[in-house]
C-alpha positions as protocol buffer text, in pm:
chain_id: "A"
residue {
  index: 1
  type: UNK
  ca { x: -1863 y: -107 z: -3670 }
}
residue {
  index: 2
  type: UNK
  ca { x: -1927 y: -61 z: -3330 }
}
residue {
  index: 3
  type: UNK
  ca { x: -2278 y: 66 z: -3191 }
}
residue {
  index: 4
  type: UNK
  ca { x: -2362 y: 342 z: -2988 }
}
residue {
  index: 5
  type: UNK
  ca { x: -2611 y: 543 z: -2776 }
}
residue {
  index: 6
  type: UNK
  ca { x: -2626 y: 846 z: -2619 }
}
residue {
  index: 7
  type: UNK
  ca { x: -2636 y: 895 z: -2246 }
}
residue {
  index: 8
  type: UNK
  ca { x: -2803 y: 1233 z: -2114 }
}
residue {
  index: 9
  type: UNK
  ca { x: -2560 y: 1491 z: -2199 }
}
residue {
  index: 10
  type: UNK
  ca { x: -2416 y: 1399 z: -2518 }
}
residue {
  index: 11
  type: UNK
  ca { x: -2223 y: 1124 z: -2389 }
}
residue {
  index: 12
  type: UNK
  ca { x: -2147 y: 775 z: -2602 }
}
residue {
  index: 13
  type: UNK
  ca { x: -2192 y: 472 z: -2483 }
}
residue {
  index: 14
  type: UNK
  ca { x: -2107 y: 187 z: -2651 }
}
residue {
  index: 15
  type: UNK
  ca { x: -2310 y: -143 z: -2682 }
}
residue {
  index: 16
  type: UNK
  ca { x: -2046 y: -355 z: -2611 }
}
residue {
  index: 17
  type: UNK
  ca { x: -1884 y: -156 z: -2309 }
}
residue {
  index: 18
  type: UNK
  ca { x: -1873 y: -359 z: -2031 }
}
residue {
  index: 19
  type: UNK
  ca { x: -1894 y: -192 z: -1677 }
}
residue {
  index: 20
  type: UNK
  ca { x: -1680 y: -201 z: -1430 }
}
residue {
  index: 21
  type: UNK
  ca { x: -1754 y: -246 z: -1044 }
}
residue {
  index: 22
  type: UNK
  ca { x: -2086 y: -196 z: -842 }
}
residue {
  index: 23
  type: UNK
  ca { x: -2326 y: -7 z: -1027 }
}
residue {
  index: 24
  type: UNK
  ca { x: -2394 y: 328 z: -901 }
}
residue {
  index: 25
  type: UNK
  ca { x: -2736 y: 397 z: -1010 }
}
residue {
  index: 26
  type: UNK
  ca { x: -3040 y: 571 z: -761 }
}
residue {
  index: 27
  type: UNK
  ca { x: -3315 y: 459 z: -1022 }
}
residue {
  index: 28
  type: UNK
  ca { x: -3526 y: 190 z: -905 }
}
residue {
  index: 29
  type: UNK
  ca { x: -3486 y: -71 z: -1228 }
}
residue {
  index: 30
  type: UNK
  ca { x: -3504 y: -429 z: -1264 }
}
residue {
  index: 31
  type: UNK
  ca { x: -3148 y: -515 z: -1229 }
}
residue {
  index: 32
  type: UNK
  ca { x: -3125 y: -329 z: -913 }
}
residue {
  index: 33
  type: UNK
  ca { x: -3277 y: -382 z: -636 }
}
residue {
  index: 34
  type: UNK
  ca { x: -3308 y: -129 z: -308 }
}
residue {
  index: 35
  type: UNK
  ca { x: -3365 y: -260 z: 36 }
}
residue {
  index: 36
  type: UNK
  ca { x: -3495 y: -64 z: 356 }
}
residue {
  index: 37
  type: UNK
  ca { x: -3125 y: 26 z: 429 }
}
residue {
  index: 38
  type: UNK
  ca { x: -3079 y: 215 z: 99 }
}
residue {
  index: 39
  type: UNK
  ca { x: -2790 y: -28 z: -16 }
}
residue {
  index: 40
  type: UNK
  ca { x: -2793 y: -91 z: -387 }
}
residue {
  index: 41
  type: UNK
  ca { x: -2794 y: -484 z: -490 }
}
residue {
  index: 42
  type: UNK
  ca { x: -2763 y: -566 z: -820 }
}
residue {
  index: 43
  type: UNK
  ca { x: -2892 y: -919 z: -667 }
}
residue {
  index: 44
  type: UNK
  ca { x: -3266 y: -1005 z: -695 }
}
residue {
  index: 45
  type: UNK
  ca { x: -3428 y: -1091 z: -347 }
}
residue {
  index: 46
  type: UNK
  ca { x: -3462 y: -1446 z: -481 }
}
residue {
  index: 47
  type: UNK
  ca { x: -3114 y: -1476 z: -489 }
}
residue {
  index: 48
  type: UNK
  ca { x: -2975 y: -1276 z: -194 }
}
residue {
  index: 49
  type: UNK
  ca { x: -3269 y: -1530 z: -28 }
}
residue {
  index: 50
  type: UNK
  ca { x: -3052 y: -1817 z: -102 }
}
residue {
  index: 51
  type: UNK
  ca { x: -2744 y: -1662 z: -79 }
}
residue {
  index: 52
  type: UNK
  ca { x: -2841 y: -1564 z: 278 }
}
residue {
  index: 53
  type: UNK
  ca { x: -2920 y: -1911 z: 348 }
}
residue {
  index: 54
  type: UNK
  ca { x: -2612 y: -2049 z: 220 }
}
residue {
  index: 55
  type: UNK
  ca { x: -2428 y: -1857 z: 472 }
}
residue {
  index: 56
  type: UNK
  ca { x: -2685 y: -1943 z: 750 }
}
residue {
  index: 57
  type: UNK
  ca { x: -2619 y: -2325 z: 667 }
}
residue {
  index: 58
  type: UNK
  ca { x: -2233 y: -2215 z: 673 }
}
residue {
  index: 59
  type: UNK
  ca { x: -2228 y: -2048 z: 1017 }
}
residue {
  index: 60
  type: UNK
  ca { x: -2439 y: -2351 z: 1164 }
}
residue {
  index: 61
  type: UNK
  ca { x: -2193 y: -2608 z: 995 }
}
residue {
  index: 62
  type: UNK
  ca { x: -1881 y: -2409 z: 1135 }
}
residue {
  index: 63
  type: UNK
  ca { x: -2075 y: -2399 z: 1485 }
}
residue {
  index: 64
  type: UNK
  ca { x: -2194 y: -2759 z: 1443 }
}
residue {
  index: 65
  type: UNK
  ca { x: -1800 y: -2862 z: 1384 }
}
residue {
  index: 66
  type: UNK
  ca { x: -1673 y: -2644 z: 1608 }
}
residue {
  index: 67
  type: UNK
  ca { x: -1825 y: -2846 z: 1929 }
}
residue {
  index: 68
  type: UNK
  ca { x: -1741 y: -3162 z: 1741 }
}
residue {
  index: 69
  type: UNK
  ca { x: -1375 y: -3068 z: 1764 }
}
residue {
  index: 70
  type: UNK
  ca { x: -1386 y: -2978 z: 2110 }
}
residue {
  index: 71
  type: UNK
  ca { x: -1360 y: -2590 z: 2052 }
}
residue {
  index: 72
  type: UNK
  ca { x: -1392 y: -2366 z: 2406 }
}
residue {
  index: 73
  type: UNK
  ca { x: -1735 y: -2185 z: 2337 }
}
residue {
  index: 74
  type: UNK
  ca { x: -1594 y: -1903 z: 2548 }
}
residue {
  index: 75
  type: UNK
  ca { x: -1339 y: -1816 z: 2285 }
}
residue {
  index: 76
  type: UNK
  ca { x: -1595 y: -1903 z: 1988 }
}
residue {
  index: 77
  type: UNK
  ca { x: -1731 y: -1567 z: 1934 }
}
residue {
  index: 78
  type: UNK
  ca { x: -1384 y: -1404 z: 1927 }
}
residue {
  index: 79
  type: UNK
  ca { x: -1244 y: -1659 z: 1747 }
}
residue {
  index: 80
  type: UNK
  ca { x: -1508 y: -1620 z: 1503 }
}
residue {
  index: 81
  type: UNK
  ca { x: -1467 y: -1235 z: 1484 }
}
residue {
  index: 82
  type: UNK
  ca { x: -1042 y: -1274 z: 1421 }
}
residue {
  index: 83
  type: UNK
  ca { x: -1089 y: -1289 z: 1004 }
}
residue {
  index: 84
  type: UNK
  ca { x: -1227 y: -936 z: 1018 }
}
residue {
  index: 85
  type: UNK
  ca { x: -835 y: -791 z: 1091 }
}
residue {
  index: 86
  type: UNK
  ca { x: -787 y: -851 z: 742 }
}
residue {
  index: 87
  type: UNK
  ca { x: -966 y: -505 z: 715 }
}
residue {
  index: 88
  type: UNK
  ca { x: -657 y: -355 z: 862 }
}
residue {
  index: 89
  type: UNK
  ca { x: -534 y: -384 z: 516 }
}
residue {
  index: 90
  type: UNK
  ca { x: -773 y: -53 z: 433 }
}
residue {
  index: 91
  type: UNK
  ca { x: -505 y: 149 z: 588 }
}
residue {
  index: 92
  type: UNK
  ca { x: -299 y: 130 z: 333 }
}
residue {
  index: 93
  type: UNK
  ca { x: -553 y: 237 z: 78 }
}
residue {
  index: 94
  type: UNK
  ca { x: -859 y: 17 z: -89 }
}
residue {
  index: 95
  type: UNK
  ca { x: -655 y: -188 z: -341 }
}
residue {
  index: 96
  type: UNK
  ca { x: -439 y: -341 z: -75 }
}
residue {
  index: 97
  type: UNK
  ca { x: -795 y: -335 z: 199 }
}
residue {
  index: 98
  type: UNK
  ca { x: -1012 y: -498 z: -68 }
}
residue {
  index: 99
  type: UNK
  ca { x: -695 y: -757 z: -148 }
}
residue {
  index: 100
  type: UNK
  ca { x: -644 y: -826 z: 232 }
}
residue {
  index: 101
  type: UNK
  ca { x: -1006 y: -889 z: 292 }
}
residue {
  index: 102
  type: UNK
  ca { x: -1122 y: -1060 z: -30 }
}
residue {
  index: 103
  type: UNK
  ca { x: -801 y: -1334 z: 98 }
}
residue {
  index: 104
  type: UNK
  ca { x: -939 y: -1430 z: 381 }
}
residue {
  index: 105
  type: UNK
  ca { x: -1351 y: -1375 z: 325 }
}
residue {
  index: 106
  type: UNK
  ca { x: -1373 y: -1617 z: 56 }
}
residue {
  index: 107
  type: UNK
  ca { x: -1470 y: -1975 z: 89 }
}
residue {
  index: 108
  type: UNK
  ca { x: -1148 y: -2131 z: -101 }
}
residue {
  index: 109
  type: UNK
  ca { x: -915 y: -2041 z: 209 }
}
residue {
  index: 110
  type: UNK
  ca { x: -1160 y: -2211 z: 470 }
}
residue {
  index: 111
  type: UNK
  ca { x: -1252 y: -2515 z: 258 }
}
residue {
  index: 112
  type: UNK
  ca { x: -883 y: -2562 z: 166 }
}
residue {
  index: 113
  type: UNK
  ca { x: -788 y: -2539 z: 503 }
}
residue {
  index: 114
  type: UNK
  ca { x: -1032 y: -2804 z: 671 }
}
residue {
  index: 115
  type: UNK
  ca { x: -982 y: -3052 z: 382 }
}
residue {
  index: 116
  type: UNK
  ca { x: -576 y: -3001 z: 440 }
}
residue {
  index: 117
  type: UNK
  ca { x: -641 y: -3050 z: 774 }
}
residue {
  index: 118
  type: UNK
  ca { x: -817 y: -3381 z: 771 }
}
residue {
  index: 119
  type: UNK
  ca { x: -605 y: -3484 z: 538 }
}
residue {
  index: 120
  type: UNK
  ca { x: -291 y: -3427 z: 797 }
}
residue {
  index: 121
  type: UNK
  ca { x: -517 y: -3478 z: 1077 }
}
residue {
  index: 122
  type: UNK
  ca { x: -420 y: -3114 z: 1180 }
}
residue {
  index: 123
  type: UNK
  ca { x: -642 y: -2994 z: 1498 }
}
residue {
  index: 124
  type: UNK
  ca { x: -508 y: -2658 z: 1464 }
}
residue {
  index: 125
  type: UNK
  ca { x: -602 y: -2653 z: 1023 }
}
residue {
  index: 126
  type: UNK
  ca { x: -981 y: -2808 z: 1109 }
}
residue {
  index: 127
  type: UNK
  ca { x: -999 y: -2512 z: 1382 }
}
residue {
  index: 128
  type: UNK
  ca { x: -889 y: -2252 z: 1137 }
}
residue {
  index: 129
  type: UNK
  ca { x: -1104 y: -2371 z: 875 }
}
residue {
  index: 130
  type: UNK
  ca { x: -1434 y: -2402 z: 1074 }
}
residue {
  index: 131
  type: UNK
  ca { x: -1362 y: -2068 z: 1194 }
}
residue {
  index: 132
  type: UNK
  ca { x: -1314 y: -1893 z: 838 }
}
residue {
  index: 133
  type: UNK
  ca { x: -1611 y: -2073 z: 674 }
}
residue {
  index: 134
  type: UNK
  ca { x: -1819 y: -2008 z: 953 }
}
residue {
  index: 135
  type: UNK
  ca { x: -1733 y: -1650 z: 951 }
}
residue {
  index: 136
  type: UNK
  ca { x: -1741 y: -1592 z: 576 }
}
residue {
  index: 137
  type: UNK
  ca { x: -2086 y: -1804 z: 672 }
}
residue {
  index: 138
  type: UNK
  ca { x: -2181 y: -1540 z: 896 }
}
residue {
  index: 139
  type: UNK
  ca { x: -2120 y: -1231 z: 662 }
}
residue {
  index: 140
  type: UNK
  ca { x: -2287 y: -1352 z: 363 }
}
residue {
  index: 141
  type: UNK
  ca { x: -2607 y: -1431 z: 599 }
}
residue {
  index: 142
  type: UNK
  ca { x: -2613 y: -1077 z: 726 }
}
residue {
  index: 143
  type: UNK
  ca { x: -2577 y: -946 z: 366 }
}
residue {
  index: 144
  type: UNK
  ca { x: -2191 y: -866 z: 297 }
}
residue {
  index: 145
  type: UNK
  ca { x: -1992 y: -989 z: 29 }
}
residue {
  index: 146
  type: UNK
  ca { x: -1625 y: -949 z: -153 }
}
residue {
  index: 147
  type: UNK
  ca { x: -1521 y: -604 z: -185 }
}
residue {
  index: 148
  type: UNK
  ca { x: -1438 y: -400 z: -466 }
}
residue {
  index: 149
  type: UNK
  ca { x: -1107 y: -229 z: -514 }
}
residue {
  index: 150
  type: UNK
  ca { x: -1344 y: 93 z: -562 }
}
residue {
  index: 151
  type: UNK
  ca { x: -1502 y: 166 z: -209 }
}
residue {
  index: 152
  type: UNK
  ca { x: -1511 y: -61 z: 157 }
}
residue {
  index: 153
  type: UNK
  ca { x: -1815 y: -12 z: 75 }
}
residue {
  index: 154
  type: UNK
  ca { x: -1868 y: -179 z: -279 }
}
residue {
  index: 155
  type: UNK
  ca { x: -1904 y: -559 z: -253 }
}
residue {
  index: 156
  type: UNK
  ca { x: -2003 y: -863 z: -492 }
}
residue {
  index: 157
  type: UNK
  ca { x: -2363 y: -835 z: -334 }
}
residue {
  index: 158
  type: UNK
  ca { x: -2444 y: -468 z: -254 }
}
residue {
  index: 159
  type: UNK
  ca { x: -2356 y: -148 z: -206 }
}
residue {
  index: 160
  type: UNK
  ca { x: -2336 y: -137 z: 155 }
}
């Protein structure tokens, strides 16, 4: 038999429910923490610490590789702001926007790339790689994460 307890309002809950997406609560509570912006986290400031520095360590890693492949610095900072079309995919509604964006701000795509393209010794694979790790690099340093299907909004790290 399953357990259950009730919410404010005579609603069941049960024990074993398991939610689904960002949580949505305005309490203050110990699994969610608020920052000065008024995003929700459901990721203590330890973590979003290291998380942040993982991406700052990605972003200087892209940049570091970048210059070591001979990359133009005058198309660097477009270059590394190309990944962010993948929003476009939003216009089509946020199943399809979170699908189009999660694809190509993850860290499997820009990994897989730059290890296919040493392996193949493929200039134009090594460039696309640096530029998606150091842009995924770049967003998780600033805060932003994976999106939901719920919301733009709703990502892995915060309500933003």
């Amino acid at each position: 038999m399953r357990e259950s307890h009730e919410r404010p309002g005579g609603v069941q809950r049960s024990l074993f429910a398991v939610p689904h997406g960002p949580a949505r609560s305005n309490r203050h509570d110990r699994n969610h923490d608020h920052n000065a912006g008024g995003a929700t986290s459901v990721i203590p400031d330890t973590v979003r610490f290291w998380l942040r520095a993982e991406g700052a360590a990605a972003l200087v890693a892209g940049g570091i590789l970048y210059q070591a492949l001979g990359g133009n610095w005058l198309f660097a900072l477009p270059l590394l702001l190309l990944p962010d079309l993948s929003a476009v995919g939003y216009l089509g509604g946020p199943r399809l926007g979170s699908f189009t964006y999660n694809l190509v701000h993850n860290w499997v795509i820009g990994l897989a790339s730059l290890g296919l393209g040493a392996w193949l010794s493929s200039e134009l694979l090594l460039f696309a790689g640096t530029i998606l790790v150091a842009h995924v690099g770049m967003d998780r340093l600033v805060g932003y994460g994976l999106k939901h299907t719920t919301s733009f909004k709703d990502t892995h790290l915060q309500r933003a």
